[in-house]
Structures are given as structure tokens and as C-alpha cells.
LUMSE-702634 format. One record per residue: residue in three letters; x, y, z of N, C-alpha, C in turn; chain. Coordinates in steps of 0.05 Angstrom, whole numbers, padded with zeros to 5 digits. Layout:
(lumlum 'ALA'; (X; Y; Z); (X; Y; Z); (X; Y; Z); 'A');
...
//
This chain:
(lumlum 'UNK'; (-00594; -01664; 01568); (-00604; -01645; 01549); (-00630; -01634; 01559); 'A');
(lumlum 'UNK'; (-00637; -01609; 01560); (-00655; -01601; 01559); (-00674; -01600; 01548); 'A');
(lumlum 'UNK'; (-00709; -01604; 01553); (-00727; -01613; 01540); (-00736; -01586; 01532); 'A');
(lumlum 'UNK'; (-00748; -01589; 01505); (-00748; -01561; 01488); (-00776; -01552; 01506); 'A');
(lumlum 'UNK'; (-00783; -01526; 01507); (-00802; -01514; 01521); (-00823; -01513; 01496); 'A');
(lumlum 'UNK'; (-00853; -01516; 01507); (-00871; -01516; 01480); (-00872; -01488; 01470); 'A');
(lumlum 'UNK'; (-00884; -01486; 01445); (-00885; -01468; 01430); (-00916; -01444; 01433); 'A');
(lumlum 'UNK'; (-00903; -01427; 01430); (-00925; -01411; 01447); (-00948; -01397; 01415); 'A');
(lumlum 'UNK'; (-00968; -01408; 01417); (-00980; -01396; 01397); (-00983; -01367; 01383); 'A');
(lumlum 'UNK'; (-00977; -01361; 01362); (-00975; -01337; 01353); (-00997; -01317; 01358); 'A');
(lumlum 'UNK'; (-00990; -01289; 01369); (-01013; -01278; 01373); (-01026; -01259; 01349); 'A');
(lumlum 'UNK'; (-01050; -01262; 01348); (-01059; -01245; 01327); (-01050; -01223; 01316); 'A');
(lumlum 'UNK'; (-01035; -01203; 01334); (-01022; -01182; 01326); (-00997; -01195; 01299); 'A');
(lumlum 'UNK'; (-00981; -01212; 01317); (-00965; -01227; 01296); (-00977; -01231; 01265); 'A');
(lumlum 'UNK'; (-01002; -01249; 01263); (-01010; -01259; 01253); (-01014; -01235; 01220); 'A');
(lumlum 'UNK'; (-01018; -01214; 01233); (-01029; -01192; 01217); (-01008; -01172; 01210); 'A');
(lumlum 'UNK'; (-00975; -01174; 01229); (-00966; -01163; 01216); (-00950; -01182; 01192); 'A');
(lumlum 'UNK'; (-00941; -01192; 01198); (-00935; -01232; 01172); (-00956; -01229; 01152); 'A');
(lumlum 'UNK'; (-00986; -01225; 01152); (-00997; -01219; 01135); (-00989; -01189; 01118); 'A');
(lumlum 'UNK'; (-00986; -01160; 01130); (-00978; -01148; 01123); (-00952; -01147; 01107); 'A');
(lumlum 'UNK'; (-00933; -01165; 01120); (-00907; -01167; 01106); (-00907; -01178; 01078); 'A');
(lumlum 'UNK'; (-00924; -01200; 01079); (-00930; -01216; 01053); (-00936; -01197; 01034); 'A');
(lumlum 'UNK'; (-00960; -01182; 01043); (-00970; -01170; 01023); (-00953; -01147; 01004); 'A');
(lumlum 'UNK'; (-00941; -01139; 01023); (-00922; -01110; 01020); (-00890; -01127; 00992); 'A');
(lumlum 'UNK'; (-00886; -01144; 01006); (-00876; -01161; 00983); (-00877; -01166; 00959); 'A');
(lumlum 'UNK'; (-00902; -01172; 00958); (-00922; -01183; 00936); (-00917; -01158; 00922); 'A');
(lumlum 'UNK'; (-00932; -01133; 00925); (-00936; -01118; 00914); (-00906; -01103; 00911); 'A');
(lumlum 'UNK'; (-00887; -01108; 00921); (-00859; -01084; 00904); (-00846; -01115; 00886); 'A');
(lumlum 'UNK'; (-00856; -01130; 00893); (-00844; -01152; 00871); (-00856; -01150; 00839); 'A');
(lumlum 'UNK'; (-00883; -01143; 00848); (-00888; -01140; 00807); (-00891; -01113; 00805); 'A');
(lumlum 'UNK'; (-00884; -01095; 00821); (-00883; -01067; 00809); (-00853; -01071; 00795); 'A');
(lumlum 'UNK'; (-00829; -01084; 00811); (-00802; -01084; 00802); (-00805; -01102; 00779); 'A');
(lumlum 'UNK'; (-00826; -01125; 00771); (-00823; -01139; 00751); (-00841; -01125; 00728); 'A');
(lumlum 'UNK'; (-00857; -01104; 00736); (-00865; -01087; 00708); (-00851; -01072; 00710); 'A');
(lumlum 'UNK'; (-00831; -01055; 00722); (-00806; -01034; 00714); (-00798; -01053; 00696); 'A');
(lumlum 'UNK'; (-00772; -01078; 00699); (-00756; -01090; 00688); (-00776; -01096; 00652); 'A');
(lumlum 'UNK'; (-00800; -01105; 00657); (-00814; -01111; 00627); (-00808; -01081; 00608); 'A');
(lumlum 'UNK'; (-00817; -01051; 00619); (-00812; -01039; 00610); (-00790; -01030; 00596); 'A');
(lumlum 'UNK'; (-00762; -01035; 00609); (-00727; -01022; 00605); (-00730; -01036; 00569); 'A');
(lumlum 'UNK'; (-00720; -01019; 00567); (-00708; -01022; 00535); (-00685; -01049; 00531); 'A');
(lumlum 'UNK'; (-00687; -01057; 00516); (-00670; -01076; 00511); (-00638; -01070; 00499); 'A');
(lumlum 'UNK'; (-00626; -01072; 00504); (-00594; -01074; 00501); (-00585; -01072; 00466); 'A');
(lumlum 'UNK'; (-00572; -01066; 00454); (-00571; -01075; 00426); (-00587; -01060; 00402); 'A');
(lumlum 'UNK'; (-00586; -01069; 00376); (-00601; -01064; 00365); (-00619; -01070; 00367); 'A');
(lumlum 'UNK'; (-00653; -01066; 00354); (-00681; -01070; 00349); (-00673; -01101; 00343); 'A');
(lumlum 'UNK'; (-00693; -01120; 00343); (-00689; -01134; 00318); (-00713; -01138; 00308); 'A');
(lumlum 'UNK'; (-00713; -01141; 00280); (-00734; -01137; 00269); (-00747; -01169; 00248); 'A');
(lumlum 'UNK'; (-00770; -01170; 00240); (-00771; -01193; 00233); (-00754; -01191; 00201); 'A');
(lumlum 'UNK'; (-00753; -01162; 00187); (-00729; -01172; 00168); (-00699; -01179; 00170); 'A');
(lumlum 'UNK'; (-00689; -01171; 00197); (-00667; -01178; 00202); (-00664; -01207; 00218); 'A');
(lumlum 'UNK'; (-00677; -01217; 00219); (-00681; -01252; 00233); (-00686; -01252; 00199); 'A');
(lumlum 'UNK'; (-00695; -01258; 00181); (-00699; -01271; 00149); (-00673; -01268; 00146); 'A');
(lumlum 'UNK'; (-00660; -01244; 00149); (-00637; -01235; 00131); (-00619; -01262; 00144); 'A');
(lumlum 'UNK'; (-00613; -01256; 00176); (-00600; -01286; 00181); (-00602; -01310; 00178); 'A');
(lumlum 'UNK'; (-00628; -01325; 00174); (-00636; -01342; 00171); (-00628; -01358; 00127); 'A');
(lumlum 'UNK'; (-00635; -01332; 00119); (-00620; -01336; 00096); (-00593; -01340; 00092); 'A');
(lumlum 'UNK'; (-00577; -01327; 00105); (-00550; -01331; 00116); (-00536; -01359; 00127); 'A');
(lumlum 'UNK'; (-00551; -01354; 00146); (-00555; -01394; 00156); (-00562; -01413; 00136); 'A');
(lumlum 'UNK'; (-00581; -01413; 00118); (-00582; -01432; 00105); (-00560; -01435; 00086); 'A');
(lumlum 'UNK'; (-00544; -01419; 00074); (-00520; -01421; 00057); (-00500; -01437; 00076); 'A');
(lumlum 'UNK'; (-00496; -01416; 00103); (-00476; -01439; 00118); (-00473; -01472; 00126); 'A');
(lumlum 'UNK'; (-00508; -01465; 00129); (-00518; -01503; 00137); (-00506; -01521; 00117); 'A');
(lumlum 'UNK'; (-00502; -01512; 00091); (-00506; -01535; 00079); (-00473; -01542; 00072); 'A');
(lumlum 'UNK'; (-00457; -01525; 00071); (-00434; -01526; 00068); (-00413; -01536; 00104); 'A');
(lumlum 'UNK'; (-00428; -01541; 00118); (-00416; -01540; 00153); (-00413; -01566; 00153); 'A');
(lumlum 'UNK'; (-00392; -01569; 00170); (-00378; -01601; 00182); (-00407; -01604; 00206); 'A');
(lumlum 'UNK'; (-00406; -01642; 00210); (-00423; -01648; 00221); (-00433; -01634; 00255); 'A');
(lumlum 'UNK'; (-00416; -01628; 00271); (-00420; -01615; 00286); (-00425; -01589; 00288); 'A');
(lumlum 'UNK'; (-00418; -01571; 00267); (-00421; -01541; 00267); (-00455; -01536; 00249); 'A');
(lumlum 'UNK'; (-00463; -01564; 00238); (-00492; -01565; 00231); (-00506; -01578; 00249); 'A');
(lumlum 'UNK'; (-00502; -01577; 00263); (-00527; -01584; 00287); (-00525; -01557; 00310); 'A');
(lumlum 'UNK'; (-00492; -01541; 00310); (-00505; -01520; 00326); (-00518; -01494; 00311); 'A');
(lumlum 'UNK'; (-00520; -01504; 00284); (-00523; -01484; 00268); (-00552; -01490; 00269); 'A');
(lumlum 'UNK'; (-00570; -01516; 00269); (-00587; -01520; 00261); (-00604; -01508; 00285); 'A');
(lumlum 'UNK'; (-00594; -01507; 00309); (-00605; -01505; 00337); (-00613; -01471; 00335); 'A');
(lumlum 'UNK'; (-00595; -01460; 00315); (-00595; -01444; 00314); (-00618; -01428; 00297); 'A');
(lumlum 'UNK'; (-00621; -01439; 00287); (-00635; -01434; 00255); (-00664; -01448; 00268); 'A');
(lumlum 'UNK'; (-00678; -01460; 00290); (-00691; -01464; 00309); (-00701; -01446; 00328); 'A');
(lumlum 'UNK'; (-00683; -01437; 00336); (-00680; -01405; 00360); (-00687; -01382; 00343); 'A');
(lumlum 'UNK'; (-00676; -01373; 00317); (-00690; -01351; 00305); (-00714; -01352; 00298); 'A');
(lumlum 'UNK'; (-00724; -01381; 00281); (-00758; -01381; 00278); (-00769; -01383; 00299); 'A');
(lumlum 'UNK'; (-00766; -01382; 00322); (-00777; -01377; 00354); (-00780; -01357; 00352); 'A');
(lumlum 'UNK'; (-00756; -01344; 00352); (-00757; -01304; 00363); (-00773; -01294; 00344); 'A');
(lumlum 'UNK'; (-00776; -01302; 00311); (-00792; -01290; 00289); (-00823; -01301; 00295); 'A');
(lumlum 'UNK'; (-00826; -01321; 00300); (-00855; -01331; 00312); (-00862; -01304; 00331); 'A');
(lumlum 'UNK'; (-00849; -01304; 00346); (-00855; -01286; 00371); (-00859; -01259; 00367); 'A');
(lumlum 'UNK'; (-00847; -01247; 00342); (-00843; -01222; 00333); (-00865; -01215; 00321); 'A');
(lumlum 'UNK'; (-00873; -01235; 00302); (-00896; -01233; 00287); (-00919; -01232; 00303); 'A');
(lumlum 'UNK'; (-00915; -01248; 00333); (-00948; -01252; 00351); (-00947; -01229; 00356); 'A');
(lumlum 'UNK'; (-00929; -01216; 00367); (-00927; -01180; 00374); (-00938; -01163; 00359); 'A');
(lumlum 'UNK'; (-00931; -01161; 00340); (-00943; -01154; 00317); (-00961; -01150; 00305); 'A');
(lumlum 'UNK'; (-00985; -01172; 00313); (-01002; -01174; 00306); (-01020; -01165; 00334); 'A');
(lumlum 'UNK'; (-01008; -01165; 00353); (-01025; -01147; 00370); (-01028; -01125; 00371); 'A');
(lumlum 'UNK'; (-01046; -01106; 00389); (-01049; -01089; 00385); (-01018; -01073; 00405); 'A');
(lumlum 'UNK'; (-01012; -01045; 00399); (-00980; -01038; 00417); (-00993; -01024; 00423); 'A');
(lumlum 'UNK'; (-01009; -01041; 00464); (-01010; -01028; 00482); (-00983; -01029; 00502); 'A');
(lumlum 'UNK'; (-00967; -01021; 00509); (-00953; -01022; 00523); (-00962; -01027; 00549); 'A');
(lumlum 'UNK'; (-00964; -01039; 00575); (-00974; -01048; 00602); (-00973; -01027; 00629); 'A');
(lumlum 'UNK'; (-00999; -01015; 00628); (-01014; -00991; 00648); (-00996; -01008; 00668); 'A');
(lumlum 'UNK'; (-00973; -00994; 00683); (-00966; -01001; 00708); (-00972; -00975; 00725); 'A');
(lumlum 'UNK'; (-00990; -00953; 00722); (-01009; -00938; 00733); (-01013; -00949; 00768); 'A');
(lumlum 'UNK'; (-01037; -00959; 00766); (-01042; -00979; 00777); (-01031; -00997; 00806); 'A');
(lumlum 'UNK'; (-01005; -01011; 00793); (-00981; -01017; 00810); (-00973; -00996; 00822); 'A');
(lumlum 'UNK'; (-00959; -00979; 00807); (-00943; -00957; 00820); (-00957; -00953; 00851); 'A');
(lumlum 'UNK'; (-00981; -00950; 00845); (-00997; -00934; 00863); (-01000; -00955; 00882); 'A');
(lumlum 'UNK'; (-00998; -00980; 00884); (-00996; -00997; 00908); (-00969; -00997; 00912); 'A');
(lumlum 'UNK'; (-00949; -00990; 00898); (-00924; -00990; 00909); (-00922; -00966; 00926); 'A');
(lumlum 'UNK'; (-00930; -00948; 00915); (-00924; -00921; 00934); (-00943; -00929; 00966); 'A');
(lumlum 'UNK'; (-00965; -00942; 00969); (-00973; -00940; 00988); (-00954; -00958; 01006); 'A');
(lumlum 'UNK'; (-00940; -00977; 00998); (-00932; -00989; 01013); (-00898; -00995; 01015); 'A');
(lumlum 'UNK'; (-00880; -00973; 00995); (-00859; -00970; 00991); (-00843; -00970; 01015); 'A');
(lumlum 'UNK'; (-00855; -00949; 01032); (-00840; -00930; 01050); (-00836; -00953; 01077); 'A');
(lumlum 'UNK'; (-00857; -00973; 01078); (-00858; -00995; 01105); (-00841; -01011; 01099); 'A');
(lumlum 'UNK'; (-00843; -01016; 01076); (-00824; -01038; 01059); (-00793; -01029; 01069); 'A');
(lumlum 'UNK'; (-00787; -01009; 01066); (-00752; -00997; 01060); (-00750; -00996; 01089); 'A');
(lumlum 'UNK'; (-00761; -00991; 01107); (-00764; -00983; 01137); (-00756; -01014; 01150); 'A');
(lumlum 'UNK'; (-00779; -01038; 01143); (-00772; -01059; 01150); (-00747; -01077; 01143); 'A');
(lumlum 'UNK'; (-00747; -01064; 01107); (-00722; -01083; 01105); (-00693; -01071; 01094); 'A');
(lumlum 'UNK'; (-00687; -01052; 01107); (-00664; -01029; 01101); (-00658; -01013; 01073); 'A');
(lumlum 'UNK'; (-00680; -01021; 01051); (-00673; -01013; 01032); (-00667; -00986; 01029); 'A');
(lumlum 'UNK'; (-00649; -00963; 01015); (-00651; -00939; 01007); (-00656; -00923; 00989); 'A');
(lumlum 'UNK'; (-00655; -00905; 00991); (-00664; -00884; 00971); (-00654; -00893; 00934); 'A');
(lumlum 'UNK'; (-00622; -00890; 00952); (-00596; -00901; 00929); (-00612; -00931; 00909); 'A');
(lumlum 'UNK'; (-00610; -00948; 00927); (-00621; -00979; 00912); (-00642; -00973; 00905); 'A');
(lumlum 'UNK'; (-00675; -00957; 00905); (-00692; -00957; 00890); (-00684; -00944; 00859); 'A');
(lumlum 'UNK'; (-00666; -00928; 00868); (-00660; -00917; 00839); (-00646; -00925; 00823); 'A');
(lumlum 'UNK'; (-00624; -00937; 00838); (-00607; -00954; 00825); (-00613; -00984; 00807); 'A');
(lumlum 'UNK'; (-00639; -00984; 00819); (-00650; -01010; 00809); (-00674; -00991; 00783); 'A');
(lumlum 'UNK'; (-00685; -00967; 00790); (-00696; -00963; 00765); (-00724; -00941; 00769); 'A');
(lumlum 'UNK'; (-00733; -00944; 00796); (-00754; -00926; 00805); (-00749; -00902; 00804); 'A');
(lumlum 'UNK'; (-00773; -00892; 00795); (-00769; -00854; 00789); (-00768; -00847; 00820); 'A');
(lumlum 'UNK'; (-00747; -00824; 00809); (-00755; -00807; 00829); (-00786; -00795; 00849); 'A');
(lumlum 'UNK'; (-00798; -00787; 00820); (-00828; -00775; 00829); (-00842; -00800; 00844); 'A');
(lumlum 'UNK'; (-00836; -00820; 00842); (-00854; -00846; 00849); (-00842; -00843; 00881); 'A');
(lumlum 'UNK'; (-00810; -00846; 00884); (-00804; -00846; 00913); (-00817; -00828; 00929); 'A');
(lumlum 'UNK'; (-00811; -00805; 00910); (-00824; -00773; 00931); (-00847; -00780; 00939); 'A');
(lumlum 'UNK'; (-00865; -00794; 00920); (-00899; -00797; 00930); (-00895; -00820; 00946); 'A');
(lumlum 'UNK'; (-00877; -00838; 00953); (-00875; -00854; 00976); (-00867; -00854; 00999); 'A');
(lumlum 'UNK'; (-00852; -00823; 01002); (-00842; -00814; 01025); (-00820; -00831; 01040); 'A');
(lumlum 'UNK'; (-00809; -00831; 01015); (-00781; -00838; 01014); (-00757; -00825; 01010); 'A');
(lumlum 'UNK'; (-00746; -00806; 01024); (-00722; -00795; 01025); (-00696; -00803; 01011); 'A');
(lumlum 'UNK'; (-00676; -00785; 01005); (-00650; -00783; 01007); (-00634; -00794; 01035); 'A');
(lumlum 'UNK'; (-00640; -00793; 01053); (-00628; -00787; 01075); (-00626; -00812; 01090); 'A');
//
């Protein structure tokens, strides 16, 4: 067998583009994870009178349910005073919606190296959710 040859230290140039890569990463990963926070949700609203309305609902069923269909009921009736907890903390904040301003603008600077290095296209930025105007200012093509 052949004895493995040593390993040749990385040269700075390396060093800096691996740094660059990280970074370029970093930054289209939470621009894509403030798109996704933004997208509307699927379904109806729900609202904190429509979690009561069920929850009142549930309690009529709870008490009348065979032993197993009251424990997933109960799990249940657990899970809505979560989502109503949560509705209410919302609520009580102020509705700023989240300046992804900001991001964008590190995404655009570094969109175009990103798609170059890692084959992404035109098609998949949009398809995943990025504006148009955002690609154009990244000098990101159709083509």
C-alpha cells in the first residue's frame, strides 16, 4: 500500500475564498429565512375568538369521550391554549412586521457569486420566492 503523501497546507488565497463562501451562505440563508417568515399562511386567519370557539367545543366533547379519544382530545385542548397564548403575545406587541430592507441588500451584493458558484437559477430564486426587482439588482439573469 502506498503511504499517503502529507498534506499540503492551505494557501491563504484558499483560506479567503472558504471564508468568502461561508459568508455568502450565511447571508442568502436568512434572507431566504426572512422571505419564508414573511409568506402568508395557508388557510384561514385564526383568530383568538376562533381558538375559544374550539376550545368550548372541546370541552363539551372531553367530557362525554371514551378513554383514549380524551387524552387525544386533551393534548389537544393543550395545543390550542399554546397557539392562543401565542396569539395574545402577538397582540400585545406592537405590528411591526420585520425590515428585511437590510438583508435584501446583503443578498443582492452577494446573490450573483452565490448562483455562479453553486448553479442556482434565475427559475429557483423565483420559484422559491425572490422578487424579481431584487434579482435584477443582483445581476441575475433569465438566461
Amino acid at each position: 500500500m502506498a503511504e499517503n503523501p502529507q498534506k499540503k497546507p492551505m494557501t491563504d488565497e484558499h483560506k479567503v475564498a472558504l471564508a468568502e463562501g461561508r459568508n455568502e451562505g450565511r447571508t442568502v440563508r436568512i434572507y431566504l429565512k426572512a422571505l419564508e417568515a414573511q409568506k402568508p399562511k395557508r388557510g384561514p386567519r385564526r383568530t383568538p375568538e376562533s381558538l375559544e370557539k374550539q376550545l368550548a367545543a372541546l370541552a363539551v366533547d372531553l367530557d362525554k369521550a371514551e378513554p383514549l379519544k380524551r387524552l387525544h382530545l386533551i393534548q389537544e385542548r393543550l395545543n390550542l391554549r399554546a397557539e392562543l397564548d401565542q396569539l395574545q403575545q402577538a397582540s400585545a406587541a406592537p405590528d411591526n412586521p420585520p425590515d428585511i430592507t437590510a438583508l435584501e441588500m446583503a443578498f443582492v451584493d452577494c446573490a450573483k457569486a452565490y448562483s455562479a458558484r453553486k448553479g442556482i437559477s434565475y427559475a429557483a430564486w423565483r420559484e422559491y420566492g425572490v422578487k424579481p426587482a431584487v434579482l435584477k439588482r443582483a445581476d441575475i439573469s433569465r438566461s
